[in-house]
C-alpha positions in Angstrom: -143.9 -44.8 -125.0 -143.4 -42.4 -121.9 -141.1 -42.3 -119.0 -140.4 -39.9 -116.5 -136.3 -39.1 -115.3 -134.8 -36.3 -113.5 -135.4 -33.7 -110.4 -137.5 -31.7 -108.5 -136.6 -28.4 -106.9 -139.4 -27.9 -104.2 -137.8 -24.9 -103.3 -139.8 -22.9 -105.6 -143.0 -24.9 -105.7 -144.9 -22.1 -104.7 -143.2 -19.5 -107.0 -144.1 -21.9 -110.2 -147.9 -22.0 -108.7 -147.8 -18.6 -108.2 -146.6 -17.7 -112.2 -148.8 -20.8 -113.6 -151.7 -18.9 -111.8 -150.7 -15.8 -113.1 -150.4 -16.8 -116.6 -153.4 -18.4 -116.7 -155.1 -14.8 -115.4 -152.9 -12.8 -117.7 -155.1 -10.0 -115.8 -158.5 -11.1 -117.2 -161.2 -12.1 -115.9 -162.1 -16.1 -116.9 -165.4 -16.5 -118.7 -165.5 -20.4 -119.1 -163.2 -23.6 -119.2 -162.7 -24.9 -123.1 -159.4 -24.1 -124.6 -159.8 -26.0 -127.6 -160.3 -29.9 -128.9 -161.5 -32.2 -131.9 -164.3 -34.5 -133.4 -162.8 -38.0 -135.5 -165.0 -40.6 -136.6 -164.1 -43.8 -136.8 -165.6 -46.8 -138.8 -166.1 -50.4 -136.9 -168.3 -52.0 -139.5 -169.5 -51.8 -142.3 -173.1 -51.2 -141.5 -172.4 -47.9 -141.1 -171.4 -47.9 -137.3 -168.8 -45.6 -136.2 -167.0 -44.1 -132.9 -167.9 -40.7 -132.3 -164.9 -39.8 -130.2 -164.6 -36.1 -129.2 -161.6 -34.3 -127.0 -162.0 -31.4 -125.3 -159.5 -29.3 -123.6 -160.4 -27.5 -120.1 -159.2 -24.8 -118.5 -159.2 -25.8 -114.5 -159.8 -22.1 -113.5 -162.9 -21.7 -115.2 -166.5 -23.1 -114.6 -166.5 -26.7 -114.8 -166.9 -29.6 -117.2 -170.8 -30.2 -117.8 -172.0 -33.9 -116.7 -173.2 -34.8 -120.7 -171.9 -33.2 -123.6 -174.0 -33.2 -126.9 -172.7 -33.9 -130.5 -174.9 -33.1 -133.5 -175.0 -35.6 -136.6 -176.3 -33.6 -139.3 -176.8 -35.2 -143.0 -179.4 -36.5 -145.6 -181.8 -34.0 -144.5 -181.7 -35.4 -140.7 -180.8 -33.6 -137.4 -179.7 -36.0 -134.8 -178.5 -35.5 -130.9 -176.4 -37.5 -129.6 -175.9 -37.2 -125.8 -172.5 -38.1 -124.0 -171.7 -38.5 -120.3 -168.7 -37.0 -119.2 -165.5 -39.1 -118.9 -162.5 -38.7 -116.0 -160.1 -36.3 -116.8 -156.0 -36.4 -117.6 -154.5 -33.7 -116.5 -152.1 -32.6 -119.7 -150.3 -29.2 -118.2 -149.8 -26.9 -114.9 -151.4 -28.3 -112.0 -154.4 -29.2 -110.2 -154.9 -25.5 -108.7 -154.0 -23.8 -112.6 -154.2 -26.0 -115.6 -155.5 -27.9 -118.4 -156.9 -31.1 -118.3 -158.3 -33.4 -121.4 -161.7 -34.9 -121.6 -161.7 -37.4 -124.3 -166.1 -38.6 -125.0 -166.4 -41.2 -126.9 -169.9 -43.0 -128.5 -170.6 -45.6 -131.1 -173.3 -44.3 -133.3 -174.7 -45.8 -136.4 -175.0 -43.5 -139.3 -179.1 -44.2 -141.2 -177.6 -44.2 -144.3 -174.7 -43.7 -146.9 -173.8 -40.1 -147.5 -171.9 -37.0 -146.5 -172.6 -35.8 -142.6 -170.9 -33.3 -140.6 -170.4 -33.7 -136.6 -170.2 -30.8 -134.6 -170.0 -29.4 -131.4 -170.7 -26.0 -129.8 -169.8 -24.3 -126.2 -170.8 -20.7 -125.4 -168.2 -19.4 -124.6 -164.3 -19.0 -124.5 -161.8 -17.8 -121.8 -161.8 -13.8 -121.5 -158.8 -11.7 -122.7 -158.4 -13.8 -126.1 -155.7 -11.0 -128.0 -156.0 -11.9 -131.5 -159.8 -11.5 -131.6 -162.3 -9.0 -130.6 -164.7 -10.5 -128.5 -165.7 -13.3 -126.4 -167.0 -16.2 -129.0 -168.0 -19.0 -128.4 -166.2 -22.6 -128.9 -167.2 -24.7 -132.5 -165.6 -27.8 -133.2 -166.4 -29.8 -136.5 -165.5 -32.5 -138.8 -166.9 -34.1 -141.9 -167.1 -37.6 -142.8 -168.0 -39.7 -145.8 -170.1 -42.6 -144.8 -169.7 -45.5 -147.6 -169.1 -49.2 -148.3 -164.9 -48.5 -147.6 -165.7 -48.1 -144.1 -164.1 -44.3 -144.7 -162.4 -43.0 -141.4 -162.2 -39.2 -140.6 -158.6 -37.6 -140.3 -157.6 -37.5 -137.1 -154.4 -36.0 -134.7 -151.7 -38.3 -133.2 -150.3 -35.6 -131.0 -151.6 -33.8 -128.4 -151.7 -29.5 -128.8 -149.6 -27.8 -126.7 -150.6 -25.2 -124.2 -147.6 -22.8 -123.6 -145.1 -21.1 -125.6 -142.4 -18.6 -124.2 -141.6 -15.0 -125.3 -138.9 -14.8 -127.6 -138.2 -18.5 -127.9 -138.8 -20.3 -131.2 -141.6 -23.0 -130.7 -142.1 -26.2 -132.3 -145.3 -28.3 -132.0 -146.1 -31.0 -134.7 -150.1 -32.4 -134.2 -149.3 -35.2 -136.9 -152.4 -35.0 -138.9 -153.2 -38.8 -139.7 -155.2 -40.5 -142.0 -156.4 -44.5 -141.3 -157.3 -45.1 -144.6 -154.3 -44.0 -146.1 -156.2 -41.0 -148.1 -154.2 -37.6 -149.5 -154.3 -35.1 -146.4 -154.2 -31.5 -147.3 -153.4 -29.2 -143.6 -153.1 -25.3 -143.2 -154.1 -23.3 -140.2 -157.4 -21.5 -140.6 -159.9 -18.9 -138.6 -161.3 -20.8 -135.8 -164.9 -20.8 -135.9 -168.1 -20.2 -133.6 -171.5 -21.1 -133.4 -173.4 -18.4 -134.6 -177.4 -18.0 -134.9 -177.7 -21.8 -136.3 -174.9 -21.6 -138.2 -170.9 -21.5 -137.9 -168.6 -18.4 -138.6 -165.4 -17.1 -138.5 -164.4 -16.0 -135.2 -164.9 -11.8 -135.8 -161.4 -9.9 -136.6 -158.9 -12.9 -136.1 -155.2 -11.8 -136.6 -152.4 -15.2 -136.2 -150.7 -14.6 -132.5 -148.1 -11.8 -132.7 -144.7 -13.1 -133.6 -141.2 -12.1 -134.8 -141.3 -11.0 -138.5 -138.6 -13.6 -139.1 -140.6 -16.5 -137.4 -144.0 -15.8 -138.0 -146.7 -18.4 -136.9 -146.8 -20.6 -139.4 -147.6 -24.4 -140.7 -145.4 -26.5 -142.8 -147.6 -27.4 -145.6 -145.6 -31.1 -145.8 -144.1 -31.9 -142.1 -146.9 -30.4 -140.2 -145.2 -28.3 -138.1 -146.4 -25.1 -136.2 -143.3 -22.8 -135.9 -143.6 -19.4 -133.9 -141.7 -17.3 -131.9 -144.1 -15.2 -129.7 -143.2 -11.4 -128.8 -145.9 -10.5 -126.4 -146.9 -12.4 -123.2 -150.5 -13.1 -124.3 -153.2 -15.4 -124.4 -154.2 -16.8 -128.3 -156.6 -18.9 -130.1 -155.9 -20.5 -133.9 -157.4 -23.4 -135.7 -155.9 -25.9 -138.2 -158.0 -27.5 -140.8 -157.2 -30.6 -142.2 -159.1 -32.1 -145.6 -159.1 -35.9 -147.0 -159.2 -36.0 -150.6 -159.5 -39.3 -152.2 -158.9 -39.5 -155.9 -158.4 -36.1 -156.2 -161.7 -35.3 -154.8 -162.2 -34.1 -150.7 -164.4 -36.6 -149.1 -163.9 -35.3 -145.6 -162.4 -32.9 -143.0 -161.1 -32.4 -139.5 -160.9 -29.1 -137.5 -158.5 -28.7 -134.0 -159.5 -25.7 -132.2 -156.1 -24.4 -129.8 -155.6 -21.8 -127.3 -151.5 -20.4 -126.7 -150.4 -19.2 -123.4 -147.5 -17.2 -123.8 -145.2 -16.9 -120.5 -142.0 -14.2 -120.1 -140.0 -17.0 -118.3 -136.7 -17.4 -120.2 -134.8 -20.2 -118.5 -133.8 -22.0 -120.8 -135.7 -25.1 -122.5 -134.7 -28.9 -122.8 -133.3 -29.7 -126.1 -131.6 -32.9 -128.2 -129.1 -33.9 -129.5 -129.6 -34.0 -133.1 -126.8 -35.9 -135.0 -128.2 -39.0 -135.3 -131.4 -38.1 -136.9 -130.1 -37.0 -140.9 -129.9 -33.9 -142.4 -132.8 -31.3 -141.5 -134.8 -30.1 -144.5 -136.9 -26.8 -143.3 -138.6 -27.4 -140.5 -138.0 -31.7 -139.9 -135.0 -33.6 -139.8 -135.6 -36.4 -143.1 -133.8 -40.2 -142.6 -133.4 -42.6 -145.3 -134.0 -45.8 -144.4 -133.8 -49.3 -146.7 -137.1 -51.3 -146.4 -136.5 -55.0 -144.7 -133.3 -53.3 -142.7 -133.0 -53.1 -139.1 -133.0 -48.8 -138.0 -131.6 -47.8 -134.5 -131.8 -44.4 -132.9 -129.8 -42.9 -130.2 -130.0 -39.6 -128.8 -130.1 -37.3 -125.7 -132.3 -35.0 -123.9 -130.6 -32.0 -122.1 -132.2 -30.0 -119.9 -130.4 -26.9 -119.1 -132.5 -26.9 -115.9 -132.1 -30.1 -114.8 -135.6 -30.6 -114.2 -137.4 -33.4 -115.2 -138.3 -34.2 -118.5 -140.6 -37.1 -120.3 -139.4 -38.1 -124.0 -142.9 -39.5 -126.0 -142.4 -40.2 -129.8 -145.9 -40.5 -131.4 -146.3 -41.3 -135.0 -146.9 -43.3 -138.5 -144.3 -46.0 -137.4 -146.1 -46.3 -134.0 -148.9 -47.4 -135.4 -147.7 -50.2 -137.2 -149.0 -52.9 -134.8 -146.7 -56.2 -136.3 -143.7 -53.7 -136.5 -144.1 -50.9 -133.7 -140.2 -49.3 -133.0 -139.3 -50.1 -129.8 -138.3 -47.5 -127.0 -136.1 -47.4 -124.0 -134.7 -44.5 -121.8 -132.1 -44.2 -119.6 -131.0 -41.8 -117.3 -127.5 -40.3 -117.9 -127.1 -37.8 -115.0 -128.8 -34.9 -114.2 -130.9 -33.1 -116.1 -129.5 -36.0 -119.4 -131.4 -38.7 -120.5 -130.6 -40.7 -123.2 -133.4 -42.9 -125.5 -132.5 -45.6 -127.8 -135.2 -46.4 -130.8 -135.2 -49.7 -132.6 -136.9 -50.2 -135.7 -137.5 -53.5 -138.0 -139.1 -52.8 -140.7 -140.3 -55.0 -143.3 -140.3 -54.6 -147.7 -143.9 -54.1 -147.2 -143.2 -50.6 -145.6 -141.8 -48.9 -148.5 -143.3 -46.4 -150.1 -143.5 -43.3 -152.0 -144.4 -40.4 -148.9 -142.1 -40.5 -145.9 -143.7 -41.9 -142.4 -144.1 -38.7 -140.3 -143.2 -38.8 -136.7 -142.6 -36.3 -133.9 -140.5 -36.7 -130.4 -141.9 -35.0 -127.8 -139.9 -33.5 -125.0 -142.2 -32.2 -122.2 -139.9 -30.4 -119.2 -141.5 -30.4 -115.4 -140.9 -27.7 -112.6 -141.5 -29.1 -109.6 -143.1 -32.0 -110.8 -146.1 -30.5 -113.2 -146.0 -30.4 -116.9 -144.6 -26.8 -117.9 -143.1 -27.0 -121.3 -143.3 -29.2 -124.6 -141.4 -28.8 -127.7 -141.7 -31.2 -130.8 -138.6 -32.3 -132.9 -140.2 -33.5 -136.4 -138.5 -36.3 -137.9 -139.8 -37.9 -141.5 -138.4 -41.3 -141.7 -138.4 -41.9 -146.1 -138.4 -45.6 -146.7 -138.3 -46.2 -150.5 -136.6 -48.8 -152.8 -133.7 -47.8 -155.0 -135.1 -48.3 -158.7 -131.9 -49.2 -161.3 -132.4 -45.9 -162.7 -131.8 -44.1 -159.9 -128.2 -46.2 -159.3 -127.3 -45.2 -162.4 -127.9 -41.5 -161.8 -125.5 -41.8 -158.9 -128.4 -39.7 -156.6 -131.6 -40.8 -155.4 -134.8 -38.8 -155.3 -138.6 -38.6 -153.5 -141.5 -36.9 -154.8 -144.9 -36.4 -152.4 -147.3 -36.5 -152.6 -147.8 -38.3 -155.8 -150.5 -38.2 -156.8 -151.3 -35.1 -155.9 -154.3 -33.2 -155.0 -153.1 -29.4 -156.2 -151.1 -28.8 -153.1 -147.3 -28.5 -154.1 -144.9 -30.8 -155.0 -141.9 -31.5 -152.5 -139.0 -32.8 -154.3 -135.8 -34.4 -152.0 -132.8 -35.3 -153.8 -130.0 -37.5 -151.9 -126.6 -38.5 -152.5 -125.8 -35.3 -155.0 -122.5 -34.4 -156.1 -120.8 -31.4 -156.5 -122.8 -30.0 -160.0 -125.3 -27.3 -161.0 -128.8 -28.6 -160.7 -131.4 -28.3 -162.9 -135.8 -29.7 -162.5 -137.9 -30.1 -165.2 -141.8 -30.5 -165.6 -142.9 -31.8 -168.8 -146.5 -33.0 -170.0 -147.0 -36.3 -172.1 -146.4 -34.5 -175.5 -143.2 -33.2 -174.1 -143.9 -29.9 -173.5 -142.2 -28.2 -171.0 -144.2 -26.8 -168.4 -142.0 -25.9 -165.8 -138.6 -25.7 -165.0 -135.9 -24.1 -162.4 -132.0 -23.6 -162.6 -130.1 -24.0 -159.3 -127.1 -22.1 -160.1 -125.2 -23.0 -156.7 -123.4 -26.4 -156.4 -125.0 -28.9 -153.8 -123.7 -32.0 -152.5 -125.1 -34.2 -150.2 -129.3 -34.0 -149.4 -131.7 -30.8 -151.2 -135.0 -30.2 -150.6 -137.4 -28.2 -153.3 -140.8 -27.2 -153.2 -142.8 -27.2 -156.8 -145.6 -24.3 -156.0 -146.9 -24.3 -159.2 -150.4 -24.7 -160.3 -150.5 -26.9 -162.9 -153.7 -28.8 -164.4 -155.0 -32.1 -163.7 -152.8 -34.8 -165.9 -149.6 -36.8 -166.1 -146.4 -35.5 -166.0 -142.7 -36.3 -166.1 -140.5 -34.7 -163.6 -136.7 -34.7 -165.0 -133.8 -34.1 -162.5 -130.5 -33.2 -163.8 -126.8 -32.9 -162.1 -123.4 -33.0 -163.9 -125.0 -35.1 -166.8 -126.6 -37.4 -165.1 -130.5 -37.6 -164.7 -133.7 -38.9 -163.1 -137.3 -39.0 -164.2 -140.5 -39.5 -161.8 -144.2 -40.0 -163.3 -146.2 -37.4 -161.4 -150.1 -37.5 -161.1 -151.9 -34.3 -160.9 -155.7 -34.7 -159.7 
């Protein structure tokens, strides 16, 4: 859901041309026109036909878009091209002088046979002046995909990157990796790659974008959250990877491929009011709600500007076709806008992981897209079990079953009380366990980093006497 409210100040059109120009040069010279993008595939049927869909980011200062773009299928000992024309642009950020603009290809294409193929895509090569790598490489873009009777689905992205950051302003952007077929989804940034003599490699001497030691770039290994606050005005490039495991084994994987500009403009940025949304745990705010209740949201967007400004919320719950939240703006006054979010949801919705979703505030100067930050909001909708009442706190534990990665534990409803989390294996060993000496009341979050072998445990939680145990699976 999108809208538009606020301002314009075409008094200083041409000094925001002028600095999106600038940025874009960053006093190098351009070499091409991709700044990043994606492969997801897509099952229709179940004879094996899929949609290829592939998005591509352009720089509108570089050379332009070629008319056909190829894809290569590669799997079961078989090579295949597949040709596709180019679609009409969408203009994503800056303007039509200095920008970026999205080109999303898209092709149905019917796999030969069951198996493992990989889809990939290479450019020669990437914009000029690239700081945290030492050359020019070229552009890769790749995902894998398990081709079988479940009409398996690649993971995919249900946000779009962001193209600017600001120097010495902490940056939010959550891509909300998504998974169709409801498989375990494993994320981290990674070294972008490049096409290299017939095969792929790391970009050469890849550092993660300069940043303040105390918010380093950085993903959150459960919201999805990119965090950063960017010291030099540069331009970068990073990757994140994301893998699909399905009963413990990885069936499939997704790359995004980004490039950061970093601008020295200090303004201030438009922000929201957060008290409706719960209590933040790291880098999301986290919201109980009961399954089969009614949920509404209100809250504001300020900008400290008072330029315009769009409010998007993409997620999980937005793609819930029966049960979609529902989204309305309104304009407060200059520079406010307020946005009301009203949820049904059903008993069929709960479940043990929370629904992930991100609102999306994207400022305008003078009427182009300049500025997007993400606010990350995990929406937990599980049924109280009688245990749980009787512990007088309630608990999540995700993912579960796991697939190794760590084990995040959020505890509701605590008292005052020392707190105490134990791992035990089926012959009641203990395996783990940590002391929280400090008294929490209220909500707690805890990660379990732990590497711990494939099997069944019990997790035991403990406050002031009272307790709760979760099964956990470990693949």
């Amino acid at each position: 859901m999108l809208l538009t409210f606020g301002s314009t100040n075409q008094k200083n059109m041409k000094k925001l041309l002028g600095a999106i120009a600038a940025l874009f040069t960053l006093g190098f010279a351009q070499a091409s026109h991709l700044v990043g993008g994606q492969i997801t595939a897509t099952a229709l049927n179940n004879q094996r036909l899929y949609s290829l869909e592939m998005t591509l980011y352009r720089d509108i200062t570089g050379i332009q878009m070629y008319n056909t773009e190829t894809l290569v299928v590669v799997g079961n000992g078989m090579t295949m091209n597949i040709p596709i024309a180019k679609p009409a642009p969408t203009l994503i950020w800056g303007s039509a002088s200095g920008g970026i603009e999205e080109y999303v290809f898209q092709v149905n294409f019917t796999f030969p046979s069951n198996g493992t193929y990989k889809v990939y895509y290479q450019n020669c090569c990437r914009n000029a002046g690239i700081r945290n790598t030492t050359s020019t490489p070229g552009s890769y873009l790749e995902t894998t995909i398990l081709v079988d009777s479940s009409m398996n689905s690649s993971p995919t992205f249900l946000n779009r990157p962001f193209a600017l950051a600001l120097q010495n302003v902490q940056w939010f952007h959550n891509p909300i990796p998504f998974d169709v077929d409801g498989d375990s989804l494993v994320w981290a940034l990674d070294t972008p790659k490049e096409y290299f003599t017939a095969r792929s490699q790391n970009v050469p001497n890849y550092f993660h974008p300069d940043s303040d030691p105390g918010f380093p770039f950085a993903m959150d290994a459960y919201t999805g959250v990119i965090s950063w606050q960017p010291t030099l005005r540069a331009r970068y490039i990073a990757s994140v990877l994301v893998k699909e495991f399905r009963s413990g084994v990885e069936i499939g994987s997704t790359r995004r491929d980004y490039q950061f500009l970093v601008d020295s403009t200090q303004t201030g940025v438009p922000n929201v009011t957060s008290g409706q949304f719960g209590p933040r745990i790291g880098s999301a705010y986290v919201v109980r709600v009961t399954p089969g209740s009614r949920y509404n949201l209100v809250f504001e967007t300020i900008d400290p500007n008072e330029d315009s400004v769009d409010v998007r919320m993409v997620g999980e719950p937005f793609r819930i076709l029966n049960n979609m939240p529902s989204i309305t703006h309104v304009r407060a006054s200059r520079g406010r806008t307020q946005t009301t979010m009203n949820w049904q949801t059903t008993l069929g919705m709960a479940r043990s992981r929370p629904y992930l979703t991100a609102i999306t505030v994207t400022e305008y100067r003078n009427g182009f897209p300049y500025y997007n930050q993400d606010f990350t909001v995990l929406y937990t909708l599980q049924n109280a079990t009688s245990v749980q009442e009787n512990a007088g706190f309630t608990s999540e534990v995700y993912p579960n079953p796991s697939a190794g990665q760590p084990i995040m534990v959020n505890l509701y409803d605590l008292q005052a009380g020392n707190l105490s989390l134990e791992m035990f294996d089926l012959q009641g060993k203990k395996v783990w366990g940590k002391n929280v000496d400090s008294n929490y009341s209220g909500t707690m979050s805890y990660m379990i980093q732990s590497a711990f072998q494939p099997g069944t445990y019990v997790l035991k939680m403990q406050q002031s006497g009272k307790s709760l145990v979760k099964k956990i699976v470990i693949q």
